[in-house]
N, C-alpha and C positions, 0 to 999 in steps of 0.2 A: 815415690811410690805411694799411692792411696789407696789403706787397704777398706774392702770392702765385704761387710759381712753379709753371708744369705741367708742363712739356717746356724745352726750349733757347731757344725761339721767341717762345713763350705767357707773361706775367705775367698775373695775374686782381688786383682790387681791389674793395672797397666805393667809394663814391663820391670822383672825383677834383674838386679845386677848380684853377681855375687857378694857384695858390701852389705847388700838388704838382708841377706842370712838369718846371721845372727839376730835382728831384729822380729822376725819370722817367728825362729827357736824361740827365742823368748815370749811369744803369746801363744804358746802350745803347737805350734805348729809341725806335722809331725811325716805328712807326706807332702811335697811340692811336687805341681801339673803344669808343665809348659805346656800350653797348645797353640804355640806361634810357630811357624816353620826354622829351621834353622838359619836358612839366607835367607830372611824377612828382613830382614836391614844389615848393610853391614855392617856397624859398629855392635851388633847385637852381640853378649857374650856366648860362646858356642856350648853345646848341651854339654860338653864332658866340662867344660871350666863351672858350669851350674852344678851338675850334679858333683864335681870333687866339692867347691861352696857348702853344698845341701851338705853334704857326707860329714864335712866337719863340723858342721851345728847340729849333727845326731838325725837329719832328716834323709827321706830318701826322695828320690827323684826320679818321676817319670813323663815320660816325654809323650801327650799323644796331639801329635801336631796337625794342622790344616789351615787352608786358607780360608780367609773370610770368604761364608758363602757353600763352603765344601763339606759342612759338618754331613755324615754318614751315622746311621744307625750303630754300623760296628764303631763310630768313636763314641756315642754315647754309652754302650755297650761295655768298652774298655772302662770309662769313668766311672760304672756304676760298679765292675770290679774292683777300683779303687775302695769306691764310698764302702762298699760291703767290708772292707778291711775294719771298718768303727774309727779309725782316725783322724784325726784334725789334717785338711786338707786344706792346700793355699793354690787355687791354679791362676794363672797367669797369659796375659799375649799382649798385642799393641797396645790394648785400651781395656783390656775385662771385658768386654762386650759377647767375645766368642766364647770365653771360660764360662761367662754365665749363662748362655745360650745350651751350651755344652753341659751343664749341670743342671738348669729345666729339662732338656732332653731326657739325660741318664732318671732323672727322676720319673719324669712322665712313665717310661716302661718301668719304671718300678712301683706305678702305682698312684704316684701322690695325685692329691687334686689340682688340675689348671689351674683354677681360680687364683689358690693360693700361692702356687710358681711367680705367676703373673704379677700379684701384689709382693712377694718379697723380692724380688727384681725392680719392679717399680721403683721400692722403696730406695734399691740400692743406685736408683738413675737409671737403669735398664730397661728394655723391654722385650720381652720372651714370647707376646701374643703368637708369634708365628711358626716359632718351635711347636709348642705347647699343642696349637692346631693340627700341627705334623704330625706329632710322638704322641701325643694323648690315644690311650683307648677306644 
């Protein structure tokens, strides 16, 4: 797992296994966001064996899942109820690609500047131009 920092808030990952946990916990991590589907692969471990994982390193866990491709207003929507919570959040899916997408989004309606989406994404490998277009103001 390569975690990937966006903001203060925000960590992004390729997929997390329950072993990664405790790892998590330990760099403050305080709410975990899967937004991969649950029969995305099937080796994939399934939401309740995540969230019992998260539960025992003190974190909580929520699920707001979609395919690549499918993100919807009401998921960024969800996400930005998240963010509003002030907590260290880590979300997660195949590659970080969607979580980050998913987190330019939630931002965009919440205000922030493209521009600046667009470059801390970058930064993190990402590219969010197209959300950012979407969701922006």
């Amino acid at each position: 797992m390569e975690i990937k920092q966006l903001d203060q808030q925000v960590s992004v990952s390729d997929q997390c296994s329950p072993e990664a946990m405790a790892q998590l916990a330990a760099a403050g991590v305080q709410v975990l966001v899967c937004n991969r589907t649950e029969t995305e692969a099937e080796n994939d471990p399934s939401f309740a064996e995540l969230e019992q994982a998260a539960k025992e390193q003190g974190m909580a866990f929520v699920a707001i899942p979609f395919m690549r491709g499918q993100m919807t207003r009401e998921h960024c929507e969800q996400f930005q109820q998240v963010l509003a919570g002030g907590q260290r959040v880590h979300a997660f899916c195949r590659t970080g690609n969607r979580s980050t997408n998913l987190w330019a989004g939630a931002k965009c309606l919440g205000g922030d500047e493209p521009r600046d989406l667009v470059d801390r994404a970058r930064a993190a490998g990402f590219d969010v131009s197209g959300v950012v277009t979407a969701f922006a103001p």
